[in-house]
MARTOR-278882 format. One line per 5 residues: number of its first residue (from 1); their letters; for each residue x, y, z of N, C-alpha, C. Coordinates in steps of 0.2 Angstrom, whole numbers, plus 5000, padded with zeros to 4 digits. Layout:
NUM = A = X,Y,Z,X,Y,Z,X,Y,Z | ...;
This chain:
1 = XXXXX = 5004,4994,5000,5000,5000,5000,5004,5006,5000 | 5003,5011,4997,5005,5017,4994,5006,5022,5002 | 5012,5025,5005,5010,5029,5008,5008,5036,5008 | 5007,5040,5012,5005,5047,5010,5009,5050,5006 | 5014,5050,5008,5020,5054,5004,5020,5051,4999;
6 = XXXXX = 5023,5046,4996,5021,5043,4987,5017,5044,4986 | 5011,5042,4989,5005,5045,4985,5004,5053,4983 | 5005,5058,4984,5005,5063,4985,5010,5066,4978 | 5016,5061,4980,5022,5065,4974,5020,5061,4966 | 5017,5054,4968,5016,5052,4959,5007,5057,4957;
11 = XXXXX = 5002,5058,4962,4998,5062,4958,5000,5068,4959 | 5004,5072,4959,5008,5078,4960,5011,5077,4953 | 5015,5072,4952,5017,5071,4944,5012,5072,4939 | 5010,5066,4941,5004,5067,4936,5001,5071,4933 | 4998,5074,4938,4994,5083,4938,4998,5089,4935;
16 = XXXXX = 5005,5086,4936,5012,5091,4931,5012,5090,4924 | 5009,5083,4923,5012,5082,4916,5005,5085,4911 | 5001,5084,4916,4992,5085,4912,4992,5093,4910 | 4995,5095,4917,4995,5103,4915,5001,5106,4910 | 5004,5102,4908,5008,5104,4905,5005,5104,4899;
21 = XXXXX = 5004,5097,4898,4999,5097,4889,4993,5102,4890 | 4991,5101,4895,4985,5107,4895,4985,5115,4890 | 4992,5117,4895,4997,5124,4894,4997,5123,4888 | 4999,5118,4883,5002,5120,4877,4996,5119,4872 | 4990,5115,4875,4987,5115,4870,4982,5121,4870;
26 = XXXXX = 4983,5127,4877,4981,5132,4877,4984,5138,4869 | 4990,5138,4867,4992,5142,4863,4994,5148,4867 | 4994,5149,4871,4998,5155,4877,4992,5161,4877 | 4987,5157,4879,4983,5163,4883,4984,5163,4889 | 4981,5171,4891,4985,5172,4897,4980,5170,4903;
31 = XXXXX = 4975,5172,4901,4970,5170,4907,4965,5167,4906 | 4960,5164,4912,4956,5160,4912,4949,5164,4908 | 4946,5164,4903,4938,5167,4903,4933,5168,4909 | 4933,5175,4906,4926,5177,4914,4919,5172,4913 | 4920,5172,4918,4915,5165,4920,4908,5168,4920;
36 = XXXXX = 4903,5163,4917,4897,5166,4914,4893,5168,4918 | 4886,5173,4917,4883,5175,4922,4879,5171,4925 | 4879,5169,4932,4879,5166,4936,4880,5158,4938 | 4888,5158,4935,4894,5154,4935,4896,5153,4943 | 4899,5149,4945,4904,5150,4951,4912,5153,4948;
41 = XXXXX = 4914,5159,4952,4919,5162,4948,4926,5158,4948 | 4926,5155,4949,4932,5147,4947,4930,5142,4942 | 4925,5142,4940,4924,5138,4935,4927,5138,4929 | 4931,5132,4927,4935,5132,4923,4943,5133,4923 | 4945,5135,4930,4951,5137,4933,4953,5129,4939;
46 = XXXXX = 4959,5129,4937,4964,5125,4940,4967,5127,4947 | 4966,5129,4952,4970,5131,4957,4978,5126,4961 | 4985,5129,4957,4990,5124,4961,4990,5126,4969 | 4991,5119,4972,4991,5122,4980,4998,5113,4981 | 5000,5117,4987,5006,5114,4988,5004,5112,4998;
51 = XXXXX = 5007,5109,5002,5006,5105,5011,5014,5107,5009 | 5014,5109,5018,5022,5106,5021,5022,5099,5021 | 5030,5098,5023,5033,5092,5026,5029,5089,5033 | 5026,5093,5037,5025,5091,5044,5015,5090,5042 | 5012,5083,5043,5005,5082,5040,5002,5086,5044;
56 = XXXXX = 5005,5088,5053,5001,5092,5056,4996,5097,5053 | 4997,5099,5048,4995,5106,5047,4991,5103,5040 | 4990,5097,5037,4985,5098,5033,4980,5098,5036 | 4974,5095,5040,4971,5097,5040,4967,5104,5040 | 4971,5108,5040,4968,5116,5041,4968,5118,5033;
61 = XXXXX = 4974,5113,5029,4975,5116,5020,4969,5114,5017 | 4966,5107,5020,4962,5104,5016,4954,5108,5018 | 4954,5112,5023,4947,5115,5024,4948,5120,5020 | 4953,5124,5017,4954,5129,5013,4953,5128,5006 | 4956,5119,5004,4955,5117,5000,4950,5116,4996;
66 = XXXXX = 4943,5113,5001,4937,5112,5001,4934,5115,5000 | 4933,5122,5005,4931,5130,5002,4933,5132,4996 | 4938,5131,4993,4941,5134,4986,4939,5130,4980 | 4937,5124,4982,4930,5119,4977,4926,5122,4977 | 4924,5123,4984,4914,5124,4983,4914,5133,4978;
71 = XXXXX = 4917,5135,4979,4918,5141,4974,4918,5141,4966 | 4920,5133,4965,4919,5133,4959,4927,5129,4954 | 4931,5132,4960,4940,5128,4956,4942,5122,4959 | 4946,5121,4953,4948,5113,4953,4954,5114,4957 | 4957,5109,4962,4964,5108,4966,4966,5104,4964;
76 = XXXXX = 4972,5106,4962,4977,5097,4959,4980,5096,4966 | 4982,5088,4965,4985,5085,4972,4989,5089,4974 | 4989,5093,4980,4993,5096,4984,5002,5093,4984 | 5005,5096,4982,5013,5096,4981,5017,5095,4989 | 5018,5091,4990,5022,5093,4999,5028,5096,4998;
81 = XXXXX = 5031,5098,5001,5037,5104,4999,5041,5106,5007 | 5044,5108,5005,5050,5111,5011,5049,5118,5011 | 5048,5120,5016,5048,5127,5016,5050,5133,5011 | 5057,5133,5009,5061,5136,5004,5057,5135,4998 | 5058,5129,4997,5056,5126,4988,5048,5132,4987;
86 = XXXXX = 5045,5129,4992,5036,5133,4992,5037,5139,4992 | 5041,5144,4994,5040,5152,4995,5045,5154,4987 | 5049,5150,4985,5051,5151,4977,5047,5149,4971 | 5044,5144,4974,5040,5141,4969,5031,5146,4970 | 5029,5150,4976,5022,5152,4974,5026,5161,4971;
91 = XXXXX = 5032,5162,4974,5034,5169,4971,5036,5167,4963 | 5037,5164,4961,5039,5162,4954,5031,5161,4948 | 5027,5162,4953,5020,5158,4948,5018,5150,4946 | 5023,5146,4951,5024,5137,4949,5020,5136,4952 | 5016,5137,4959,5013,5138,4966,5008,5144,4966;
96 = XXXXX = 5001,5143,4967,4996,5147,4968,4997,5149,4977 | 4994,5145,4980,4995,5146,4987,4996,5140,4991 | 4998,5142,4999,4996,5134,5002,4995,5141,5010 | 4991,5135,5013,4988,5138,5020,4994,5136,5027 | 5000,5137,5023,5002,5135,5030,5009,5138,5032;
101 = XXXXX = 5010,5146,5030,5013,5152,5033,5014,5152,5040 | 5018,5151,5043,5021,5153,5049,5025,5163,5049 | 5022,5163,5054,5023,5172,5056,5022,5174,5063 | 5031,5174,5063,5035,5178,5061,5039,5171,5059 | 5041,5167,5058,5044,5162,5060,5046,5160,5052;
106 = XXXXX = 5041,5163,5046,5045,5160,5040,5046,5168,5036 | 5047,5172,5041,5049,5179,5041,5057,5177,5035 | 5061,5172,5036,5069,5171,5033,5067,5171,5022 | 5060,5168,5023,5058,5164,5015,5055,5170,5013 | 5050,5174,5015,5047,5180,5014,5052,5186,5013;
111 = XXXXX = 5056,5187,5016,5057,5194,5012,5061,5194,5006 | 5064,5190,5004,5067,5189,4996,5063,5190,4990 | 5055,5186,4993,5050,5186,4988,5045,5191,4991 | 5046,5196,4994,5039,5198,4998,5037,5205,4992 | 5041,5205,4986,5035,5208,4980,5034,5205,4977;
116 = XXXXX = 5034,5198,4976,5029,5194,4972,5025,5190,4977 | 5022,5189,4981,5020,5184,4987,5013,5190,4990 | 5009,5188,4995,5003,5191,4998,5002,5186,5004 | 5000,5191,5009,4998,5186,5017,4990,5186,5016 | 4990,5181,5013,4980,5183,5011,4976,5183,5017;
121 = XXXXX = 4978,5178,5021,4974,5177,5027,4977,5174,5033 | 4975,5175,5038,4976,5173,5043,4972,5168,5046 | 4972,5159,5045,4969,5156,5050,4969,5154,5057 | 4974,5157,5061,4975,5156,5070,4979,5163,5069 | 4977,5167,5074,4981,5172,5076,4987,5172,5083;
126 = XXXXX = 4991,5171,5083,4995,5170,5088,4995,5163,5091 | 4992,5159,5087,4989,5153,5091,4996,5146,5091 | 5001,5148,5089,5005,5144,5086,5011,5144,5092 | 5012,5140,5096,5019,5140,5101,5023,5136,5100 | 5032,5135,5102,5034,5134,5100,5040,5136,5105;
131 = XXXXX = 5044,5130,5108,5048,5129,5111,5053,5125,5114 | 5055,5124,5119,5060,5117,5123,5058,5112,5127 | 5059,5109,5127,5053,5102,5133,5059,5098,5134 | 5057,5095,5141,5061,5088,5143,5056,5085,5150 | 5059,5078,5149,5055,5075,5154,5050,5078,5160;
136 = XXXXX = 5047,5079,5165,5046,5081,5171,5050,5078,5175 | 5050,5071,5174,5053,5070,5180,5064,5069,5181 | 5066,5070,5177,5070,5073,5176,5070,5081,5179 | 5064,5085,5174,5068,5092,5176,5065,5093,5186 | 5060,5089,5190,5059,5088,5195,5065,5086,5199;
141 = XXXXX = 5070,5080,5196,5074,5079,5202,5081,5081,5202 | 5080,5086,5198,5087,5090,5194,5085,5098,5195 | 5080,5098,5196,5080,5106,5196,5081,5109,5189 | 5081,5107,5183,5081,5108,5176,5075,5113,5176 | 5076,5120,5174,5071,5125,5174,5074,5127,5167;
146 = XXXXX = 5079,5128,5162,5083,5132,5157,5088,5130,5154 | 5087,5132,5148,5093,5129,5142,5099,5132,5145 | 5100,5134,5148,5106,5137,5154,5107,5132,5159 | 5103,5129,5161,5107,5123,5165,5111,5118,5162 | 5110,5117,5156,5113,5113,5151,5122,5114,5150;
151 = XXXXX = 5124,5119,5153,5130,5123,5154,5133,5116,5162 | 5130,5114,5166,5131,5110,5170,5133,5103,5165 | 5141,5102,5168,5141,5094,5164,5135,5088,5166 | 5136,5089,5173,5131,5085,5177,5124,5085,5173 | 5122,5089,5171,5114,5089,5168,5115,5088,5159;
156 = XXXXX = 5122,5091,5155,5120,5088,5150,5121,5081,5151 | 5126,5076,5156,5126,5071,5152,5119,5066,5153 | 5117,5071,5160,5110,5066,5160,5107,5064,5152 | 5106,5068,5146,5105,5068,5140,5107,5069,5135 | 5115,5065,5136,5118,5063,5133,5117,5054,5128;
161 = XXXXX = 5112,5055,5121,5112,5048,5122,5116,5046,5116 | 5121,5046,5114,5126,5045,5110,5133,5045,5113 | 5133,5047,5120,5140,5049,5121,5145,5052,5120 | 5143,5059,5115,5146,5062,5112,5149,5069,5119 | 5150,5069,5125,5147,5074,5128,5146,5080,5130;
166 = XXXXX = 5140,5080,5124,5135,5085,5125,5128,5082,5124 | 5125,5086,5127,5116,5085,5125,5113,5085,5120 | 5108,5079,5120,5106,5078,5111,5099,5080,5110 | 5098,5084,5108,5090,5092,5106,5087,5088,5100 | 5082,5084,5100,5078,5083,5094,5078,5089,5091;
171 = XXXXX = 5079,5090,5085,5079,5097,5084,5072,5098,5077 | 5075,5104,5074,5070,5102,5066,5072,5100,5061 | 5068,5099,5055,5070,5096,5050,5074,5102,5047 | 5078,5100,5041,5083,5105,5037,5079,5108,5034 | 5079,5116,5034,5074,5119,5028,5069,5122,5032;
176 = XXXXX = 5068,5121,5039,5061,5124,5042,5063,5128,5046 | 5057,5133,5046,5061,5141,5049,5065,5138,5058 | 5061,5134,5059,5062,5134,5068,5069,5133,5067 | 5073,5128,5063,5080,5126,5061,5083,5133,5065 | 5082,5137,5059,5086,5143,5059,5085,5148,5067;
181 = XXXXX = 5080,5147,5071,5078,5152,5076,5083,5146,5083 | 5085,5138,5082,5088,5135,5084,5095,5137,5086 | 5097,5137,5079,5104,5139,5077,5106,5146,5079 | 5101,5148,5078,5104,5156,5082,5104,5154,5090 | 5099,5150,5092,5099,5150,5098,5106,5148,5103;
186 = XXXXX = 5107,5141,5099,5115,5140,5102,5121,5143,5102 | 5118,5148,5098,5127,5153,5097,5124,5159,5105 | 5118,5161,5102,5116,5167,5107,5117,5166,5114 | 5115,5158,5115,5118,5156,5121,5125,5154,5124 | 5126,5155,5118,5134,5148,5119,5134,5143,5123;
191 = XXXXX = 5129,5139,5118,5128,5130,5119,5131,5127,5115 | 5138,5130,5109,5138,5125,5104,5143,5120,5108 | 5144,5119,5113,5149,5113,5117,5145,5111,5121 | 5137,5112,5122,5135,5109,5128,5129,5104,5126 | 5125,5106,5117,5120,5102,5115,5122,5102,5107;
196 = XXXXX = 5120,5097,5106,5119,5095,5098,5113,5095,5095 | 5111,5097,5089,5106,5100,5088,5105,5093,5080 | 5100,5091,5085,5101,5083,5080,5095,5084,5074 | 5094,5083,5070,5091,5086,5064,5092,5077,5058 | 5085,5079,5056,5082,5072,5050,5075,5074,5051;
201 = XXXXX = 5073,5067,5048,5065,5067,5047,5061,5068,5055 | 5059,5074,5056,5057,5076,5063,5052,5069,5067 | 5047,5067,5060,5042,5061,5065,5046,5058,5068 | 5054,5055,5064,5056,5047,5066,5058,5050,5072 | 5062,5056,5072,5067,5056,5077,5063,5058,5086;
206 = XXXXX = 5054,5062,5084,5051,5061,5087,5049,5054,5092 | 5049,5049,5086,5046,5042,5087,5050,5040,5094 | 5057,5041,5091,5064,5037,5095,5064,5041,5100 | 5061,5049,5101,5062,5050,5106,5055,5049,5112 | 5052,5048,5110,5045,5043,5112,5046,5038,5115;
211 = XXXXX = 5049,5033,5110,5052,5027,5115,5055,5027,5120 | 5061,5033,5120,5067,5034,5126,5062,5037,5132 | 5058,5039,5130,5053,5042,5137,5048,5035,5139 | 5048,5029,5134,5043,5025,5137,5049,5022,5142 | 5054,5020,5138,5060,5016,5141,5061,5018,5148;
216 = XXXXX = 5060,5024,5151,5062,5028,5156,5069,5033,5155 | 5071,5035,5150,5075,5039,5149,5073,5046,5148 | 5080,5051,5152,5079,5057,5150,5075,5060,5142 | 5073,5064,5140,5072,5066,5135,5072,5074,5134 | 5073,5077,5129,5075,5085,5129,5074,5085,5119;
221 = XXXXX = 5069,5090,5119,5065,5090,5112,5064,5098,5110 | 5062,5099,5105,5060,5106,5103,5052,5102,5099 | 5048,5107,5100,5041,5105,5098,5037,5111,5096 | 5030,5109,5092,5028,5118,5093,5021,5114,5093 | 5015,5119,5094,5008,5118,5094,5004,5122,5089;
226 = XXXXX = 5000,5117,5089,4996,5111,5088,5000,5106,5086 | 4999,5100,5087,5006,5095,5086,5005,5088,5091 | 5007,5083,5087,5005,5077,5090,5009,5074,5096 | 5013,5079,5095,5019,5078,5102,5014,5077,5109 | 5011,5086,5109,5008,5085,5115,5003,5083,5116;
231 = XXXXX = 4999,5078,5113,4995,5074,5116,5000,5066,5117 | 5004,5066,5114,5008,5061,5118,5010,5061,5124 | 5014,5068,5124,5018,5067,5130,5016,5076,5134 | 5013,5073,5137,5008,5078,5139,5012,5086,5144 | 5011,5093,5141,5015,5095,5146,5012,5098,5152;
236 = XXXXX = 5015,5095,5157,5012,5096,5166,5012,5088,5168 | 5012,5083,5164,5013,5078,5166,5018,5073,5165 | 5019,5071,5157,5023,5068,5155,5033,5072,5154 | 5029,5081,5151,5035,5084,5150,5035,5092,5153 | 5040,5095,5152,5038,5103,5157,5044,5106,5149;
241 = XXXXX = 5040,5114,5149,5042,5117,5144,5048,5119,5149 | 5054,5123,5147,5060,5125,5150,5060,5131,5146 | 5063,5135,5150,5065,5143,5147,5073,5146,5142 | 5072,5149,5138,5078,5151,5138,5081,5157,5141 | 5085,5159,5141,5087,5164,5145,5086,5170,5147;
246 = XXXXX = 5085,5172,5139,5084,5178,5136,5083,5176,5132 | 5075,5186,5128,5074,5184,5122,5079,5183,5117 | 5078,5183,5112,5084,5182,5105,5083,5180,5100 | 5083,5182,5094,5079,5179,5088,5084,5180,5083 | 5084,5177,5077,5088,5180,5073,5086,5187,5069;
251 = XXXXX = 5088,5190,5065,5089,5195,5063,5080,5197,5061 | 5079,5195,5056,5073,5196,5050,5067,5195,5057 | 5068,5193,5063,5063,5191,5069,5063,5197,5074 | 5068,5200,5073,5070,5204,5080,5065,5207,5082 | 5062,5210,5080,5057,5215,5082,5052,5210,5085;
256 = XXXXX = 5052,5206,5085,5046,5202,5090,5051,5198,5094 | 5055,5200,5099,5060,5199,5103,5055,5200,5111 | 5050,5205,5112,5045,5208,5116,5040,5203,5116 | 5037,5200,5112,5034,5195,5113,5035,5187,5114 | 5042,5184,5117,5044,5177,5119,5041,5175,5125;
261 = XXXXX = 5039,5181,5128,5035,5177,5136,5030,5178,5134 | 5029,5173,5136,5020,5171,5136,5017,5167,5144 | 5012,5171,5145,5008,5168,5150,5003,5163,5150 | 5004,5160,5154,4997,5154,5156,5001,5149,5147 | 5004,5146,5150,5008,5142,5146,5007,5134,5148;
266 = XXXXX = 5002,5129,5149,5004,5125,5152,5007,5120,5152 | 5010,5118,5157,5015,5114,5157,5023,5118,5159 | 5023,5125,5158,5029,5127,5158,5034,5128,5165 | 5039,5129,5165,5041,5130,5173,5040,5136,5178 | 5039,5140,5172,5036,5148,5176,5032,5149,5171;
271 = XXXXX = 5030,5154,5174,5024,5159,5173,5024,5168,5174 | 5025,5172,5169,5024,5170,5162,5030,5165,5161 | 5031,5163,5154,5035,5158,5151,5041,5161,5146 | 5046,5162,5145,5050,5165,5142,5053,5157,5138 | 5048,5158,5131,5049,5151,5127,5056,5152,5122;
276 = XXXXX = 5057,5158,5122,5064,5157,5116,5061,5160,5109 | 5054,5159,5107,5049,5159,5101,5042,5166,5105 | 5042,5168,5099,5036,5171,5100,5029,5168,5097 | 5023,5170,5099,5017,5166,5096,5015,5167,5089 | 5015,5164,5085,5015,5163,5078,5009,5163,5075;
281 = XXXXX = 5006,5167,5071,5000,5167,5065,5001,5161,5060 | 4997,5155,5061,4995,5152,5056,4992,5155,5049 | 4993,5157,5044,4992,5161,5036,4993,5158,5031 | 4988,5160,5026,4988,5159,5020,4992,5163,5016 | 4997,5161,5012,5003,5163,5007,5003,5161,4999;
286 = XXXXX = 4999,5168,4996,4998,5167,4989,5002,5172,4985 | 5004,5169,4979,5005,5173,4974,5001,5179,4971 | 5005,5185,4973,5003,5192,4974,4995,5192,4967 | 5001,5192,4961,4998,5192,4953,4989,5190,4954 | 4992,5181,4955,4986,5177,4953,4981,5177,4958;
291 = XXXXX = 4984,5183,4965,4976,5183,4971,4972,5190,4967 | 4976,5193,4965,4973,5201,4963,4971,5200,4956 | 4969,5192,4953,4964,5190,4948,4958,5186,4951 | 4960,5183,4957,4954,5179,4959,4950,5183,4964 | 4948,5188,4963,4943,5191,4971,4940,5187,4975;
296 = XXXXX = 4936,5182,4971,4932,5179,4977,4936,5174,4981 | 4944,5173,4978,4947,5169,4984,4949,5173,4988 | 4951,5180,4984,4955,5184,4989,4950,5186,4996 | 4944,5188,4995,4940,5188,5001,4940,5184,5004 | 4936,5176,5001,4937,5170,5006,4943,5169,5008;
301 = XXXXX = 4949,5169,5006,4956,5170,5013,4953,5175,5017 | 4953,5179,5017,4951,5185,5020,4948,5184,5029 | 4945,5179,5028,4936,5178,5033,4938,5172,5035 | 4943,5165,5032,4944,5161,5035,4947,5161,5042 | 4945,5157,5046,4950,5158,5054,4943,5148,5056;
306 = XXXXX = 4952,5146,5060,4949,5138,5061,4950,5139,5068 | 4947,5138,5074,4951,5139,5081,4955,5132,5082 | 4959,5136,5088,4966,5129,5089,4963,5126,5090 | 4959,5123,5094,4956,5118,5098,4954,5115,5093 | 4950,5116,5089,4947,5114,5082,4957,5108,5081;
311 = XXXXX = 4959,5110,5078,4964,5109,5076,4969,5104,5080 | 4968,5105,5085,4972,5100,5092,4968,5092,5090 | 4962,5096,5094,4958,5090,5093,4957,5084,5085 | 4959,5088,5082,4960,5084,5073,4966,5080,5073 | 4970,5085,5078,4978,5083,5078,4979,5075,5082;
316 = XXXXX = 4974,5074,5086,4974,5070,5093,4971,5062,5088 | 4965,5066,5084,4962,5061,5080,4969,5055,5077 | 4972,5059,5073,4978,5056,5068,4981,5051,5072 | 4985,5053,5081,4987,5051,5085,4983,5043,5087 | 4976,5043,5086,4973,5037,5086,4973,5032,5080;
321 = XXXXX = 4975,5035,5077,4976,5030,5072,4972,5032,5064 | 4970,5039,5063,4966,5043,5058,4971,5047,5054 | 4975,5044,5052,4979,5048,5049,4983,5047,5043 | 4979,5043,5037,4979,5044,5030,4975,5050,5028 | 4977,5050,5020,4974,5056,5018,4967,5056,5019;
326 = XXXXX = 4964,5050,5018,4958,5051,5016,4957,5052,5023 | 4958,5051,5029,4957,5050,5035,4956,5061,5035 | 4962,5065,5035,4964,5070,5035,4957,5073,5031 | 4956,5071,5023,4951,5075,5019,4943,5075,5023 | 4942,5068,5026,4935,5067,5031,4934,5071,5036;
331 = XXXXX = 4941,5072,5041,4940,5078,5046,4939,5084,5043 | 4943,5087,5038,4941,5093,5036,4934,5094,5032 | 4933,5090,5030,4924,5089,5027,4918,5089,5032 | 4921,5086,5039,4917,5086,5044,4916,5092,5047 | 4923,5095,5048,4924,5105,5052,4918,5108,5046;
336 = XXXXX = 4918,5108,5041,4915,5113,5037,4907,5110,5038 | 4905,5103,5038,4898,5101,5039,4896,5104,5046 | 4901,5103,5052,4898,5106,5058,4899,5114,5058 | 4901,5118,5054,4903,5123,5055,4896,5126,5047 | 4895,5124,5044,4891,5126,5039,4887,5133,5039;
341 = XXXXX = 4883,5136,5044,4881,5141,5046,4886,5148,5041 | 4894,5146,5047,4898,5152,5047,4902,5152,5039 | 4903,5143,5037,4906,5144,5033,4902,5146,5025 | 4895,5144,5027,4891,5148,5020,4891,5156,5021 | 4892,5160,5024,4891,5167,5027,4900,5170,5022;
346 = XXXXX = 4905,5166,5025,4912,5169,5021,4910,5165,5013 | 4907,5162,5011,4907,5160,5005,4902,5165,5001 | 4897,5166,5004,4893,5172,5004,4896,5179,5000 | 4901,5180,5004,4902,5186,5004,4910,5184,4998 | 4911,5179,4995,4920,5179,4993,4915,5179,4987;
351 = XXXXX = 4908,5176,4986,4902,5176,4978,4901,5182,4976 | 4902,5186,4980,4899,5194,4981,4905,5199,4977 | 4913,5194,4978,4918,5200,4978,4919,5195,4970 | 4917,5192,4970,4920,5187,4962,4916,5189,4956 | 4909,5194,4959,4904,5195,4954,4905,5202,4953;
């Protein structure tokens, strides 16, 4: 059986090759014909949309997805992509949009393209956390409150698990903005002799550190919410957030250097919480040109917003065992069935900007 990632990249092919004959068999017209009076104003239009690497977040592409149907446009199979590839490919016109902009966090991809590109919409406002975790009862019988204890031999070798001696930080995948807010962080603190910033496919290296905490071993992660971690490894129970020292951000982030403490943080060792990250807008990231020809998507981004909870709870689904595509495409079919009311009212009004 095919898994989501192959499946995803052969109709991803496919839908490349279709479009490509399509294109040529166009004769290089530029745009789609206005859609007839009382048409849906996507009728006849192909919309390209692209997921990250991390599945957490389709669920929220594919209710945007499924709005951008009922409107009337066609979705080719969503392209999965690395953060970099996806903000050159929608500033270039290869990529229309995808729903899963991090802000300020993919602030490093954005400004090289940010005159071809547009923040169409916002789905979670600040609702995105993201930080340092390690066991509770480790940081309980050690006093662990901060990536500053980690400067203690005694505390990093506790979380030494390769015997390299230093501390081994599931860290992020190569390519994602958290990487690079990491990276600054080891030097800002001067931890590069104290932790290793261990970096691959984030689910596996998740997994193996899952294990290491059923095992009874220390464990020390970086993770962000919504996210399947923390319904794993729960924090105030299984794990406790840890602080960084001071804020610090890299360059292109500074300016939300004022926003890393955060209050009413559960799980975290203080209150407020000085996470190292500020709180993130989940966003919609479309090619400038081709939103300023679609009106009625450009309002429907506009009016989208999913709450986190919503989101959590989808995320928890996956954790039990829902977590195929088709699994992903049913929850988000479901959020619009149960949400029907709000979600015809933004659709309402995206018929209104199209016409």
């Amino acid at each position: 059986m095919l898994s989501v990632k192959k499946l995803y990249r052969q109709l991803f092919l496919l839908v490349t090759l279709l479009t490509l004959g399509l294109l040529l068999a166009a004769c290089g017209a530029d745009e789609a014909p206005a859609p007839a009076e009382g048409a849906l104003p996507g009728e006849g239009q192909t919309v390209r949309v692209a997921v990250p690497t991390w599945d957490t977040a389709w669920f929220q592409s594919w209710v945007v997805f499924r709005l951008t149907e009922e409107l009337g446009y066609a979705i080719t199979p969503p392209a999965e992509l690395d953060n970099p590839l996806f903000y050159t490919s929608v500033a270039e016109g290869d990529l229309d949009f995808w729903a899963d902009g991090w802000l300020p966090l993919h602030n490093s991809f954005i400004e090289p393209v940010m005159d071809r590109i547009e923040v169409a919409g916002t789905l979670v406002q600040a609702g995105a956390l993201q930080g340092y975790l390690i066991d509770k009862a480790t940081a309980d019988a050690y006093n662990i409150t901060s990536l500053e204890d980690f400067k203690d031999p005694e505390i990093r070798a506790l979380f030494d698990a390769d015997n390299s001696g230093r501390a081994n930080l599931t860290g992020c995948d190569p390519g994602w903005g958290c990487e690079l807010v990491i990276e600054h962080h080891l030097d800002a603190y001067d931890l590069r002799d104290h932790i290793d910033h261990d970096q691959g496919l984030y689910s596996v290296l998740m997994a193996d550190t899952v294990a290491r905490y059923r095992a009874g071993e220390p464990i020390f992660f970086y993770t962000w919410t919504p996210n399947w971690t923390i319904v794993e490894l729960v924090p105030g129970e299984d794990v406790v957030w840890i602080e960084a020292p001071f804020p610090s951000l890299p360059a292109d982030q500074a300016d939300f250097e004022d926003a890393t403490s955060l209050s009413g943080v559960l799980g975290c060792v203080a209150d407020p919480c000085e996470m190292g990250f500020p709180g993130n807008d989940m966003t919609i990231i479309a090619n400038a040109e081709w939103l300023e020809e679609n009106p009625a998507l450009e309002r429907l981004f506009e009016l989208i917003e999913i709450p986190l909870l919503d989101i959590a709870e989808q995320n928890a689904r996956m954790i039990d065992g829902e977590d195929d595509l088709t699994d992903i495409i049913r929850h988000a079919d479901e959020w619009i069935s149960a949400n029907r009311n709000t979600v015809d009212g933004w659709l309402a009004e995206a018929l209104a900007a199209g016409n």
